[in-house]
N, CA, C, O and CB atoms as a CASP TS submission, in Angstrom:
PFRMAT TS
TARGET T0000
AUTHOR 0000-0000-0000
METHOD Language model
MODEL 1
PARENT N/A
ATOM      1  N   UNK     1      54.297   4.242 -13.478  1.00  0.00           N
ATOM      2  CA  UNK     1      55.489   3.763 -12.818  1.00  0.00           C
ATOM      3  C   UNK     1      55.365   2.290 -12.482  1.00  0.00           C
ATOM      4  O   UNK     1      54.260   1.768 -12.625  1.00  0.00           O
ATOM      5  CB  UNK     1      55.761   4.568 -11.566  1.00  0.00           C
ATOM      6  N   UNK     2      56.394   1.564 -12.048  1.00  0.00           N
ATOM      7  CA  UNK     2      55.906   0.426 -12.057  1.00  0.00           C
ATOM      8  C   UNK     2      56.532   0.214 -10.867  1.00  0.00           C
ATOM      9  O   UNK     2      57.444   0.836 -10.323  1.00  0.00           O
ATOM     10  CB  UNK     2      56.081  -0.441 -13.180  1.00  0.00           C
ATOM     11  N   UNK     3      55.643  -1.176 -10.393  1.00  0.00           N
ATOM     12  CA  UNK     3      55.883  -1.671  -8.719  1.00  0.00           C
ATOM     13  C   UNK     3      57.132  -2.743  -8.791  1.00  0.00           C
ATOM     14  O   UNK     3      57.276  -3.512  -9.741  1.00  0.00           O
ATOM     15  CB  UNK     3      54.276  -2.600  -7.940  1.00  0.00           C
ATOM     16  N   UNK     4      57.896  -2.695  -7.806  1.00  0.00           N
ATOM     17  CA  UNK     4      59.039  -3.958  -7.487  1.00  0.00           C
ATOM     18  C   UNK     4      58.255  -4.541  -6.485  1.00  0.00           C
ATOM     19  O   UNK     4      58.535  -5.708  -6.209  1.00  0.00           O
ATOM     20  CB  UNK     4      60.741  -3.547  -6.883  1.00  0.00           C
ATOM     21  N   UNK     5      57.411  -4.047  -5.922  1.00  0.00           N
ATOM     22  CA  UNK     5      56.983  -4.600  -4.125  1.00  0.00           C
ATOM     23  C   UNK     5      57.281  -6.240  -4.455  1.00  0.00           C
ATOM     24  O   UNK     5      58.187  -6.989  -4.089  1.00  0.00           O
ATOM     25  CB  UNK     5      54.754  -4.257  -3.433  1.00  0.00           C
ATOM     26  N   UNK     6      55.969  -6.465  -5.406  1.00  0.00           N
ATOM     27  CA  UNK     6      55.704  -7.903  -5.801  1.00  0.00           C
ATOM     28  C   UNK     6      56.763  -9.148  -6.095  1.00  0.00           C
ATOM     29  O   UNK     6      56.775 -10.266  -5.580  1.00  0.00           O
ATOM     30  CB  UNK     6      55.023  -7.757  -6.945  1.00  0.00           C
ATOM     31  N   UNK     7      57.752  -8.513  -7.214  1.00  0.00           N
ATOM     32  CA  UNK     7      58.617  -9.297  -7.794  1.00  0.00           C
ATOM     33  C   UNK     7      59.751  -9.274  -6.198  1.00  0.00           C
ATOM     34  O   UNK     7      60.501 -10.180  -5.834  1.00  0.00           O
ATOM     35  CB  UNK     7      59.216  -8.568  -9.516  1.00  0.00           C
ATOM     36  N   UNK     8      59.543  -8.094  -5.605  1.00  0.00           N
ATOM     37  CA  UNK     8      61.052  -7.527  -4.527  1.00  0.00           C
ATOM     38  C   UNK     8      60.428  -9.101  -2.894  1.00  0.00           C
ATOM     39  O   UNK     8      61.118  -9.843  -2.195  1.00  0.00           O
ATOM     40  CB  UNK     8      60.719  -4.527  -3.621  1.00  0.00           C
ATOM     41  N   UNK     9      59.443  -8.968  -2.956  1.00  0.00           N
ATOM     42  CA  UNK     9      58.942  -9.903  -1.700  1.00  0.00           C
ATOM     43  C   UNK     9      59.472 -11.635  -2.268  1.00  0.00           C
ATOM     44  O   UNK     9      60.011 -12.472  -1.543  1.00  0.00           O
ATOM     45  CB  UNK     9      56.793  -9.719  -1.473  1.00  0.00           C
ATOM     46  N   UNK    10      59.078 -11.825  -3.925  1.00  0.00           N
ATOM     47  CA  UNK    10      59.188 -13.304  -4.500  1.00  0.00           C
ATOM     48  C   UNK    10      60.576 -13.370  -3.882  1.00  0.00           C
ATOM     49  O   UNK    10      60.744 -14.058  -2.875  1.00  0.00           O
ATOM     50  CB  UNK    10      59.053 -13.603  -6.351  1.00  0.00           C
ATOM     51  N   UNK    11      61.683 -12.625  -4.487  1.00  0.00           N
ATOM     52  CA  UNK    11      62.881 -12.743  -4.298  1.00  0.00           C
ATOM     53  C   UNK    11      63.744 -12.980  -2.861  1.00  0.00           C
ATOM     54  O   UNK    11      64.743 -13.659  -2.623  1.00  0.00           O
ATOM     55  CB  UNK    11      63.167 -11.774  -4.862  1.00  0.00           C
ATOM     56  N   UNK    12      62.698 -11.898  -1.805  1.00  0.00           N
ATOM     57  CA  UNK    12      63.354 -12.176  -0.493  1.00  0.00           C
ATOM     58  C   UNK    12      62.642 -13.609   0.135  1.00  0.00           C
ATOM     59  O   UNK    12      63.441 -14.146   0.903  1.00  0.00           O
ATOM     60  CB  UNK    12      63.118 -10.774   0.576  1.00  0.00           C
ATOM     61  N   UNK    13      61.243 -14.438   0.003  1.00  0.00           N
ATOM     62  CA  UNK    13      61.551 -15.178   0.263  1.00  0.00           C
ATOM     63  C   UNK    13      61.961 -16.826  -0.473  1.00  0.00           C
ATOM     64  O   UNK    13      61.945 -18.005  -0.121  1.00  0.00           O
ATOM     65  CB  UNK    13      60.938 -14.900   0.927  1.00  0.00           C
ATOM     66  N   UNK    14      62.271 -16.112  -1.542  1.00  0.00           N
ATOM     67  CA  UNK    14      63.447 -17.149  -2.353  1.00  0.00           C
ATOM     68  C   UNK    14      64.739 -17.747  -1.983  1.00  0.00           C
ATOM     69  O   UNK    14      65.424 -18.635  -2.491  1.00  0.00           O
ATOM     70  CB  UNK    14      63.923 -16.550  -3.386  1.00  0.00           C
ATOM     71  N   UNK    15      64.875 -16.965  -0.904  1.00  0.00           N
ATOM     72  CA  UNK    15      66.333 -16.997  -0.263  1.00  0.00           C
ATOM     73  C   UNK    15      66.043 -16.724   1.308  1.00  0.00           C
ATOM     74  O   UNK    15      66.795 -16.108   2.064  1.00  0.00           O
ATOM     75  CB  UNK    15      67.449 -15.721  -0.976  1.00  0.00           C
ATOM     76  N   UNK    16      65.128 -17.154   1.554  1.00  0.00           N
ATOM     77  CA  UNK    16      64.673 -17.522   3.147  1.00  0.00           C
ATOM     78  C   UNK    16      64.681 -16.476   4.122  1.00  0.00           C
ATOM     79  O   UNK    16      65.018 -16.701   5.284  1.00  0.00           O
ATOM     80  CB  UNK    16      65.591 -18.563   3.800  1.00  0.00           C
ATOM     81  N   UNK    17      64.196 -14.916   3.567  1.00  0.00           N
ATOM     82  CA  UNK    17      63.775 -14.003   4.096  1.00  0.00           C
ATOM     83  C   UNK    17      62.197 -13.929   4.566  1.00  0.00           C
ATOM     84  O   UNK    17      61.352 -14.168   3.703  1.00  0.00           O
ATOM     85  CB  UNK    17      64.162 -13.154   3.322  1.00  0.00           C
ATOM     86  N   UNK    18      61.845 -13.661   5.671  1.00  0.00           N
ATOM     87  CA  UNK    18      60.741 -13.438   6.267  1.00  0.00           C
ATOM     88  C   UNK    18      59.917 -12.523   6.803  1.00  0.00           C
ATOM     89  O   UNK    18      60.522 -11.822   7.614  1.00  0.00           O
ATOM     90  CB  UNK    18      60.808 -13.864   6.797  1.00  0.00           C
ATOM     91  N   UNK    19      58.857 -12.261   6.689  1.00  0.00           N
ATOM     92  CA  UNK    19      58.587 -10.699   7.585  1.00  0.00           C
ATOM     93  C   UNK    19      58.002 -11.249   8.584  1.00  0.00           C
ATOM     94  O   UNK    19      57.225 -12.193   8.725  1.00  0.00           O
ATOM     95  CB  UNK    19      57.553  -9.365   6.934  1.00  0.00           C
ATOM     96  N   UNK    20      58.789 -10.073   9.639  1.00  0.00           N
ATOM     97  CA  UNK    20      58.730 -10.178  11.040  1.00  0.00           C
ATOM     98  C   UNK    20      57.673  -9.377  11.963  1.00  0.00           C
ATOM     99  O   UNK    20      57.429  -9.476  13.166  1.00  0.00           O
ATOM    100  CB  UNK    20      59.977  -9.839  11.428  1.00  0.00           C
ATOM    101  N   UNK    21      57.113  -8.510  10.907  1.00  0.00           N
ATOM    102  CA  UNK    21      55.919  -7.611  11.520  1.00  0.00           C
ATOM    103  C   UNK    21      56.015  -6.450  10.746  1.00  0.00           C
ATOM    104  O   UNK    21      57.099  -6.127  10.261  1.00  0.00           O
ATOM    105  CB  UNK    21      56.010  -7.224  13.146  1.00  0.00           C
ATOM    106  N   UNK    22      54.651  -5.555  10.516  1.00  0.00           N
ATOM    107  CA  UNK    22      54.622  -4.272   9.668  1.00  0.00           C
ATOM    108  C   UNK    22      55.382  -3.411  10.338  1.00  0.00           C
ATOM    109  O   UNK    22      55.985  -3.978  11.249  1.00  0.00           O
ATOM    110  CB  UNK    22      53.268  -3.645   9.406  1.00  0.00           C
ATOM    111  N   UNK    23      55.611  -2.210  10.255  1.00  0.00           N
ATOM    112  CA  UNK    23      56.498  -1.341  10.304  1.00  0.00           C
ATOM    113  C   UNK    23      55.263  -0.129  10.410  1.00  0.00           C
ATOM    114  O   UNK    23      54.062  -0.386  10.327  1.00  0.00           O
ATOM    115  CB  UNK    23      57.651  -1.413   9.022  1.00  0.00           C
ATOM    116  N   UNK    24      55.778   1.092  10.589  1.00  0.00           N
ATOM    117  CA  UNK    24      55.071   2.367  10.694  1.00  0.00           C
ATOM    118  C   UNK    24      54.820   2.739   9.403  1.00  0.00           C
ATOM    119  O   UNK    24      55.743   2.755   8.588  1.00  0.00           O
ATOM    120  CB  UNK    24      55.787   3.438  11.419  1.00  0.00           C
ATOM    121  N   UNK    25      53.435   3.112   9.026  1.00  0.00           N
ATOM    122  CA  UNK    25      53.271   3.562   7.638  1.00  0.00           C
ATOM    123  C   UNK    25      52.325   2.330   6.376  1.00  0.00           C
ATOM    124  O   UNK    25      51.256   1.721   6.420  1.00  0.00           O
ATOM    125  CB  UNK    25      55.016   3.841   7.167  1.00  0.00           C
ATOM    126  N   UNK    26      53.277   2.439   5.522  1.00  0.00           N
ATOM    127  CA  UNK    26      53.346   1.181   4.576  1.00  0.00           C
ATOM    128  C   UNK    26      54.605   0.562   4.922  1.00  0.00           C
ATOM    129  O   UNK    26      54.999   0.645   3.759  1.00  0.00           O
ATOM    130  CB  UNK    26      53.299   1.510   2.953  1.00  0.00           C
ATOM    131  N   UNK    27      55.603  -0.001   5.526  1.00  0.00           N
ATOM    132  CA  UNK    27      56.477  -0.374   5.529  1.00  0.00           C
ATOM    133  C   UNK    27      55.876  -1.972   6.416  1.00  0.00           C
ATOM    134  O   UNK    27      54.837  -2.114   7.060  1.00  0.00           O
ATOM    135  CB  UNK    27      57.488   0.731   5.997  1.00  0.00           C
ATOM    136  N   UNK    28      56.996  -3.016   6.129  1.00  0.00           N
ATOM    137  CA  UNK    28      57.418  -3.757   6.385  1.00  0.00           C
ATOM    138  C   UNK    28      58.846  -4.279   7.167  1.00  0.00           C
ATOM    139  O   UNK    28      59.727  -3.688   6.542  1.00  0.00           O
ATOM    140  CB  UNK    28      57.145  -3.916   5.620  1.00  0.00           C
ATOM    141  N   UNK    29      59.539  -5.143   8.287  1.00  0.00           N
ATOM    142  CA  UNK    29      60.046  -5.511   8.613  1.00  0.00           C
ATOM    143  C   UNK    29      60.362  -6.800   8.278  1.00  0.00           C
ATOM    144  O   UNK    29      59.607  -7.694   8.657  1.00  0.00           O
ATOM    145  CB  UNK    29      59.846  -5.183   9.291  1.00  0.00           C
ATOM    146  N   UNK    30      61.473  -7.098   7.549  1.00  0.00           N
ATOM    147  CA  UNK    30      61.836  -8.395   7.325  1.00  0.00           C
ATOM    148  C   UNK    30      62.875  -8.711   7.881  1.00  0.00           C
ATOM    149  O   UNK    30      63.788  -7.934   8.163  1.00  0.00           O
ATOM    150  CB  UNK    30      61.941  -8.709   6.178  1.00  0.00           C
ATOM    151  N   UNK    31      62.822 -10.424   8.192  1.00  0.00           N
ATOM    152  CA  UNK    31      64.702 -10.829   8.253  1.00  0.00           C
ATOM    153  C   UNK    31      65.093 -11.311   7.275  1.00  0.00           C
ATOM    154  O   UNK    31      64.440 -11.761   6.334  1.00  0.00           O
ATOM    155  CB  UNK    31      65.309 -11.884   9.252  1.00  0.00           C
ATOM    156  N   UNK    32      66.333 -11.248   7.436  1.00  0.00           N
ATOM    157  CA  UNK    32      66.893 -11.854   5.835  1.00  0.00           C
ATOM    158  C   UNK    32      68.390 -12.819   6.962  1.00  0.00           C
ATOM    159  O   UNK    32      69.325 -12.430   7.663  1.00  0.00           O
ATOM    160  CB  UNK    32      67.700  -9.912   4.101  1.00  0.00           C
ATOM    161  N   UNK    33      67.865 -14.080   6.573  1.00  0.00           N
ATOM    162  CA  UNK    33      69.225 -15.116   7.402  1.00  0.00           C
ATOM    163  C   UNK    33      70.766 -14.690   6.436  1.00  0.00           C
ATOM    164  O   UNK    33      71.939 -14.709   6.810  1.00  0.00           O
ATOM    165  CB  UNK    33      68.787 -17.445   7.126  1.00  0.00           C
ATOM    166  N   UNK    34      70.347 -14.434   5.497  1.00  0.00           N
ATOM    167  CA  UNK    34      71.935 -14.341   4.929  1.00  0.00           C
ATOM    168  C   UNK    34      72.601 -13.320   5.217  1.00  0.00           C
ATOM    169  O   UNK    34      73.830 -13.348   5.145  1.00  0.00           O
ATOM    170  CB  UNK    34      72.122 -14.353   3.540  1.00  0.00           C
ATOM    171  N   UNK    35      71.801 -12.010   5.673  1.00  0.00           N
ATOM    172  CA  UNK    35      72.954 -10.874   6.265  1.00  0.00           C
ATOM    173  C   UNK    35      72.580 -11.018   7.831  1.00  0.00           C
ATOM    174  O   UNK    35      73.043 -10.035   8.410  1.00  0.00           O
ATOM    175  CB  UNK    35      72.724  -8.971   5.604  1.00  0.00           C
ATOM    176  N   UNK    36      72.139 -11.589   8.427  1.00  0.00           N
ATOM    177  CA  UNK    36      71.342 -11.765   9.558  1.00  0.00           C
ATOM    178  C   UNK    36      71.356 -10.315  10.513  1.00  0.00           C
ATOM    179  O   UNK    36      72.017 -10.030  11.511  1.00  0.00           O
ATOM    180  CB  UNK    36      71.937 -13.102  10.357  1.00  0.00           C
ATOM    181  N   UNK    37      70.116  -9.384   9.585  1.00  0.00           N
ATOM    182  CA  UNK    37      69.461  -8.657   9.857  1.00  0.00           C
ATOM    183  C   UNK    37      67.825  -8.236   9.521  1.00  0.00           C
ATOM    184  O   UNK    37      67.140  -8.781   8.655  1.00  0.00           O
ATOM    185  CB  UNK    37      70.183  -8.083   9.660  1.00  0.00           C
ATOM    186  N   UNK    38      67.404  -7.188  10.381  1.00  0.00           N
ATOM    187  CA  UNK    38      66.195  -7.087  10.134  1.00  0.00           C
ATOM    188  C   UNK    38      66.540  -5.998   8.393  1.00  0.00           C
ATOM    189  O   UNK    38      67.514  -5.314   8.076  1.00  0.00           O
ATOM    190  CB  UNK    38      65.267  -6.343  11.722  1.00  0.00           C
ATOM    191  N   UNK    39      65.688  -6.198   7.908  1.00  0.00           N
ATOM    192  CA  UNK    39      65.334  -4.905   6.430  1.00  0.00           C
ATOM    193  C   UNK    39      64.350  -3.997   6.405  1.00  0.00           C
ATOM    194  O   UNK    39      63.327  -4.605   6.718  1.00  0.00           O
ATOM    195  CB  UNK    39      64.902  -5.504   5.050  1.00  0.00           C
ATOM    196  N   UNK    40      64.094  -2.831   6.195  1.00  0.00           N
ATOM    197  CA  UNK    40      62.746  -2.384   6.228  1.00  0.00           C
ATOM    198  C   UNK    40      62.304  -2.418   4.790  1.00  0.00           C
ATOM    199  O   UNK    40      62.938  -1.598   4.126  1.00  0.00           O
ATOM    200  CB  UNK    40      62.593  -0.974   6.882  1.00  0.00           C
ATOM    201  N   UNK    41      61.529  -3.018   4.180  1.00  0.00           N
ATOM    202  CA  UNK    41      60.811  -2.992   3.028  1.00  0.00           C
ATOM    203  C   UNK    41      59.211  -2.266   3.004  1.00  0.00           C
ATOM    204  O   UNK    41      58.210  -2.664   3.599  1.00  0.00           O
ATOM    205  CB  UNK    41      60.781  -4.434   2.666  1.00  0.00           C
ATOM    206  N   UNK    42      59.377  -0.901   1.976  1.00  0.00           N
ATOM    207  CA  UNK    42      58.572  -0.218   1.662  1.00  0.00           C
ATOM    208  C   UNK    42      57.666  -0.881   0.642  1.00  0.00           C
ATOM    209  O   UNK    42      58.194  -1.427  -0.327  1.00  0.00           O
ATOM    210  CB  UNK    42      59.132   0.842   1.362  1.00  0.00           C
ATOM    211  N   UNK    43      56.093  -0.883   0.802  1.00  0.00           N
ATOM    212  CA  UNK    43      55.157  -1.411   0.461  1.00  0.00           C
ATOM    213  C   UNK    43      55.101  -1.009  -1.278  1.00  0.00           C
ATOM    214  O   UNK    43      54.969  -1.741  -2.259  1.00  0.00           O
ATOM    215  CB  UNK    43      54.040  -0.990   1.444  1.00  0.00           C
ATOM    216  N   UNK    44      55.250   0.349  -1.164  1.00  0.00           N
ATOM    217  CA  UNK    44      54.953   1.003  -2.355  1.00  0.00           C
ATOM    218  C   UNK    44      56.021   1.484  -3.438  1.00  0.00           C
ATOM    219  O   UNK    44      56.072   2.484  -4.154  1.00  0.00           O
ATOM    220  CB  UNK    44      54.285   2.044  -1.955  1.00  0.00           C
ATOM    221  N   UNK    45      56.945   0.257  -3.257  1.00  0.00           N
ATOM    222  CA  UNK    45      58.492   0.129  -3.978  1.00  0.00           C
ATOM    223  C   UNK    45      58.219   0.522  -5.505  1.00  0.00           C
ATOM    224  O   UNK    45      57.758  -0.222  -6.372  1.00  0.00           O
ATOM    225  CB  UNK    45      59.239  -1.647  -3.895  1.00  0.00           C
ATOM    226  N   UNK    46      58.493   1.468  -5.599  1.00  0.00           N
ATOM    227  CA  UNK    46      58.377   2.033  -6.818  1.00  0.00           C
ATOM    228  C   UNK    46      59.730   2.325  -7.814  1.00  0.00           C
ATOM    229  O   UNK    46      59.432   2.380  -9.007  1.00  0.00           O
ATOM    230  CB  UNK    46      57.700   3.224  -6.506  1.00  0.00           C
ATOM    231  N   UNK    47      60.922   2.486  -7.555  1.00  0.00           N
ATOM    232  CA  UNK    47      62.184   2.810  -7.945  1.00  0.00           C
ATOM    233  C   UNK    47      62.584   1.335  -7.617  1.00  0.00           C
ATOM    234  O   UNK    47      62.362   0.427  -6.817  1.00  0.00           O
ATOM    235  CB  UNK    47      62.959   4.124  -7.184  1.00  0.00           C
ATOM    236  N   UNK    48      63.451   1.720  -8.944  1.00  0.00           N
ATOM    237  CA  UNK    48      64.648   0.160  -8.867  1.00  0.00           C
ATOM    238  C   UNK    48      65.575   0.197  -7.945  1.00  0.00           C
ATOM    239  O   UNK    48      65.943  -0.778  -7.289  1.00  0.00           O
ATOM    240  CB  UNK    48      65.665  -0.144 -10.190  1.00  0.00           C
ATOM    241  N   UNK    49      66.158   1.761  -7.815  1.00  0.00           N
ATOM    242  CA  UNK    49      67.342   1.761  -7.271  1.00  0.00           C
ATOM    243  C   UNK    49      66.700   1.572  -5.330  1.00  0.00           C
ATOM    244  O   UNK    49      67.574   1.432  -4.474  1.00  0.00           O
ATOM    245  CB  UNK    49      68.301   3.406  -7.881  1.00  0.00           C
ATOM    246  N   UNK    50      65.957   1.584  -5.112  1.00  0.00           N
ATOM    247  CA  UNK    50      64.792   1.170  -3.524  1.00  0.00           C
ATOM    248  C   UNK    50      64.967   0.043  -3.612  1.00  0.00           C
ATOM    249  O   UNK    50      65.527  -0.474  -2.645  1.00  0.00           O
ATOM    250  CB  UNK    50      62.972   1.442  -3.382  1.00  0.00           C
ATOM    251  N   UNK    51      64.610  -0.795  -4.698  1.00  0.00           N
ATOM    252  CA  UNK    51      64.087  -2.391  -4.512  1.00  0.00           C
ATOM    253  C   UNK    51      65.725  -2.573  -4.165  1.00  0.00           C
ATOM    254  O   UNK    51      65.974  -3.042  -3.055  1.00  0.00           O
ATOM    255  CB  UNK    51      63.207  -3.483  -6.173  1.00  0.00           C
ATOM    256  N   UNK    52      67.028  -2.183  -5.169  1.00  0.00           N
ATOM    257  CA  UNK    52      67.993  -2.779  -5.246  1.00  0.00           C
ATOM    258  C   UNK    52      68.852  -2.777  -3.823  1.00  0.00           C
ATOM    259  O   UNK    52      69.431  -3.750  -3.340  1.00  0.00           O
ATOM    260  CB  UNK    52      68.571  -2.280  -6.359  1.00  0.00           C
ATOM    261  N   UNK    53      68.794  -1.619  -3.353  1.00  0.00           N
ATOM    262  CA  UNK    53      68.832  -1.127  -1.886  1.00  0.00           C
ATOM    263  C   UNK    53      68.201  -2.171  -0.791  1.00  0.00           C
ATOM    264  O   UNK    53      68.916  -2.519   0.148  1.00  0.00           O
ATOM    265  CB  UNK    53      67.990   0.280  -1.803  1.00  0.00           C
ATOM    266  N   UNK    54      66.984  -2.625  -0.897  1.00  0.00           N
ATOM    267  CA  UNK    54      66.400  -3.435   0.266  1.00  0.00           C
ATOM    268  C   UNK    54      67.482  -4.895   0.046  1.00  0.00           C
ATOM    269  O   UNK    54      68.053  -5.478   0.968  1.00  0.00           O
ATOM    270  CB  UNK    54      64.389  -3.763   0.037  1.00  0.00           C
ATOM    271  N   UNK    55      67.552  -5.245  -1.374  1.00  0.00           N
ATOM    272  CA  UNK    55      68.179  -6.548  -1.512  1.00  0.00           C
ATOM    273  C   UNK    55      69.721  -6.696  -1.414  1.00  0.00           C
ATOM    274  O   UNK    55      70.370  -7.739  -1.500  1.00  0.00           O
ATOM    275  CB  UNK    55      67.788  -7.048  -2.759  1.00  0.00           C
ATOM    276  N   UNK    56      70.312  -5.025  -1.154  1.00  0.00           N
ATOM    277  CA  UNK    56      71.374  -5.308  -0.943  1.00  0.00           C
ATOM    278  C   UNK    56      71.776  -5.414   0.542  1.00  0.00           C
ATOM    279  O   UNK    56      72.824  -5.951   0.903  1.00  0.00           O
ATOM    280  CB  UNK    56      71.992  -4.542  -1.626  1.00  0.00           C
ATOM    281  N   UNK    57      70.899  -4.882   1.352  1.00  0.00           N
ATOM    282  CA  UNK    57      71.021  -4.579   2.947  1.00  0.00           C
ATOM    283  C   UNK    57      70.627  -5.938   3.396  1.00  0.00           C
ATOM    284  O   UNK    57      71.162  -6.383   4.412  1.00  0.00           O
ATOM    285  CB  UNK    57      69.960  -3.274   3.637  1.00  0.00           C
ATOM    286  N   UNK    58      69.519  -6.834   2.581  1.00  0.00           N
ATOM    287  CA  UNK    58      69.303  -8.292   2.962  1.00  0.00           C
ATOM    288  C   UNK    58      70.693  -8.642   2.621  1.00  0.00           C
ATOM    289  O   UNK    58      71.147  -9.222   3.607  1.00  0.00           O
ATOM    290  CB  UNK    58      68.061  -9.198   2.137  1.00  0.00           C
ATOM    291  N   UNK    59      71.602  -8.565   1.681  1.00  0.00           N
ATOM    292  CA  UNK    59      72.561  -9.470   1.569  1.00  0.00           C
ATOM    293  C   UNK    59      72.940 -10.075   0.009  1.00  0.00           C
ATOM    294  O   UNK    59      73.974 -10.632  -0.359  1.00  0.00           O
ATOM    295  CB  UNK    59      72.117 -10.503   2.486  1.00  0.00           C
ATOM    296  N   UNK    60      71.733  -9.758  -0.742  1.00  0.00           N
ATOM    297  CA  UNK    60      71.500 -10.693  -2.029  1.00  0.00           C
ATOM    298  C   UNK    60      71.666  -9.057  -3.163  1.00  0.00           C
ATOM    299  O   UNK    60      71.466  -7.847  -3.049  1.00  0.00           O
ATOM    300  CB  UNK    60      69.433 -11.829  -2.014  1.00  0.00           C
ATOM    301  N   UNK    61      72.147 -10.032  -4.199  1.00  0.00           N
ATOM    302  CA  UNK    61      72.314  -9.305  -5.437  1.00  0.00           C
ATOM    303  C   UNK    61      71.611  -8.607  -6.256  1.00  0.00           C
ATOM    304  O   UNK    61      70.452  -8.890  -6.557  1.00  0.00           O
ATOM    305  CB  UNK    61      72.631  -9.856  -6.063  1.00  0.00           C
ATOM    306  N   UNK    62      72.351  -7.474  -6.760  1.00  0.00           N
ATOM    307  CA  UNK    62      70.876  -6.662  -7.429  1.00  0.00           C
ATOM    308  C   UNK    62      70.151  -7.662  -8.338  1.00  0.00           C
ATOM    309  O   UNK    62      70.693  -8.691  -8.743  1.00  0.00           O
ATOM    310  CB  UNK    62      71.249  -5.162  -8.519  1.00  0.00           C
ATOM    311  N   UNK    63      68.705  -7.247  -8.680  1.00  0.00           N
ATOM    312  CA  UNK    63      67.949  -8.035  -9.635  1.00  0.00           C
ATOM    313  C   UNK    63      66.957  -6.752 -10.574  1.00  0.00           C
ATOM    314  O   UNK    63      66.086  -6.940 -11.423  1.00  0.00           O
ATOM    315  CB  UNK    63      66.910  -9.315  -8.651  1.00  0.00           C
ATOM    316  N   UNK    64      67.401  -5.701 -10.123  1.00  0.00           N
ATOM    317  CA  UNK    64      66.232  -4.773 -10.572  1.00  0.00           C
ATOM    318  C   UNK    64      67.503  -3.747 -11.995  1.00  0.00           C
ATOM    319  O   UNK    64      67.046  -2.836 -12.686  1.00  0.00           O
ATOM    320  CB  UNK    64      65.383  -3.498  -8.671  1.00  0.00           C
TER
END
C-alpha cells in the first residue's frame, strides 16, 4: 500500500499549515490558516481518499 503521510505533510506546509502538537495515537494536530482550523492528520495515511479528506478540511484541493 502506499503512504500519503509524506507527500500529504509537503503539501500542508506548502500552503502555511503547521502542526500544533501530536494528537492521541499516531495522529497529529495541524492548523491550516486558509480554513482557519485545527486538522487531525493521521500518521499512517494510507488511502487517498484520507489524505484527500485532511486537505479538504484544511481548505486546499484534492492532490491525491
Amino acid at each position: 500500500m502506499a503512504d500519503f503521510y509524506r507527500d500529504l505533510v509537503r503539501i500542508l506546509q506548502a500552503n502555511g499549515c503547521y502542526i500544533v502538537r501530536q494528537g492521541k495515537g499516531s495522529h497529529e494536530i495541524w492548523y491550516s490558516p486558509v480554513s482557519n482550523r485545527n486538522v487531525t492528520v493521521p500518521r499512517a495515511t494510507q488511502s487517498r481518499h484520507t489524505a484527500n479528506e485532511v486537505l479538504k478540511q484544511a481548505g486546499l484541493e484534492k492532490a491525491f
